[in-house]
Structures are given as C-alpha cells and as structure tokens.
C-alpha positions, 0 to 999 in steps of 0.5 A: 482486477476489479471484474472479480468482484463486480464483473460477470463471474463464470457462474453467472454465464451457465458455465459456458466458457464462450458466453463468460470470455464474451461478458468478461471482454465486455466488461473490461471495455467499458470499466474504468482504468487506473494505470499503475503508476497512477494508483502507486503515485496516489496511494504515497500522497495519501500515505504521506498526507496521513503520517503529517496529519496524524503526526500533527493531530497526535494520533500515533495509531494512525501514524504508525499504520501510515508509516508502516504502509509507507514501507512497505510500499517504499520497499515494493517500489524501490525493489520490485525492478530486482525481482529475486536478486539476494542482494536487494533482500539484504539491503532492504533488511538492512534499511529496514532497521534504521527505519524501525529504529527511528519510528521506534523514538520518534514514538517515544518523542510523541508520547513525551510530549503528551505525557505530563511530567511529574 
C-alpha cells in the first residue's frame, strides 16, 4: 500500500500508536484507489502493447522484459484462485515450457531477420 512510502509513518506520530492509527485512517480516506482488477487489466495492456512495439521496432531486450513480465503475470492470474493446489504447480511448469520454447525461436526469428546473410 501506497501509505508506506508517502503516508504518515510510526515515527513521524512520536511513537504514539493512537496519533499514528489517527493519521494512517486520514490518510487512507483521502488517497487515491485502484482496485485491483483495474490495475491488473491495465498493466496486461501495457505488457502486451510493449511486446507488439518492440516486436515491431526490434528491440528483443525490450520484448523479452515484456513477455517475461507477461508471464508471470498470466501465471498469478490464472493460478492464484488454486492457492497451494499441487497440481496448478504442475500444470503451470508444464505450460511454461512451450512457452520459453517458443519465446526461444521467436528470438531466433527476430535475429534472422536483422542479421545479414552472407
């Protein structure tokens, strides 16, 4: 939460738990919100607008932070409602492998095209 780093800290309140649970609630009534499912909607369409400019711009760096970060966030996503179950573990291991693969010669595509051929 965002009152961490710029709300009222403990310290700030002279070490008085009252004065700082009175400055935190005042603070937490007036910051902006983002709802969580806002904030996961938006950062996919950055993600995703990131991979197609970079894909388009070549720039693999960039495109490989952004399908990386796609990943992970495609996995909270989609397995975080299974919590521990083993089996989401598994199956999100075994998705993962195609999905490297095919980041793996998708790059090798990219770097074809850049590179000259003798």
């Amino acid at each position: 939460m965002g009152s961490h780093i710029w709300g009222p800290g403990f310290r700030d309140c002279n070490d008085d738990y009252q004065t700082y649970s009175d400055a935190k609630s005042a603070f937490d009534a007036s910051a902006l919100v983002i709802s969580e499912h806002v904030y996961s909607i938006v950062w996919a369409i950055l993600l995703i607008s990131a991979a197609f400019w970079s894909a388009n711009t070549n720039r693999r760096g960039i495109f490989n932070a952004a399908m990386t970060f796609g990943g992970i966030h495609a996995y909270t996503q989609a397995f975080e409602p299974f919590y521990d179950e083993p089996l989401a573990y598994v199956i999100g291991g075994l998705a993962a492998i195609p999905l490297a693969w095919g980041l793996w010669r998708l790059n090798d595509q990219f770097e074809a095209r850049t590179t000259p051929s003798a």
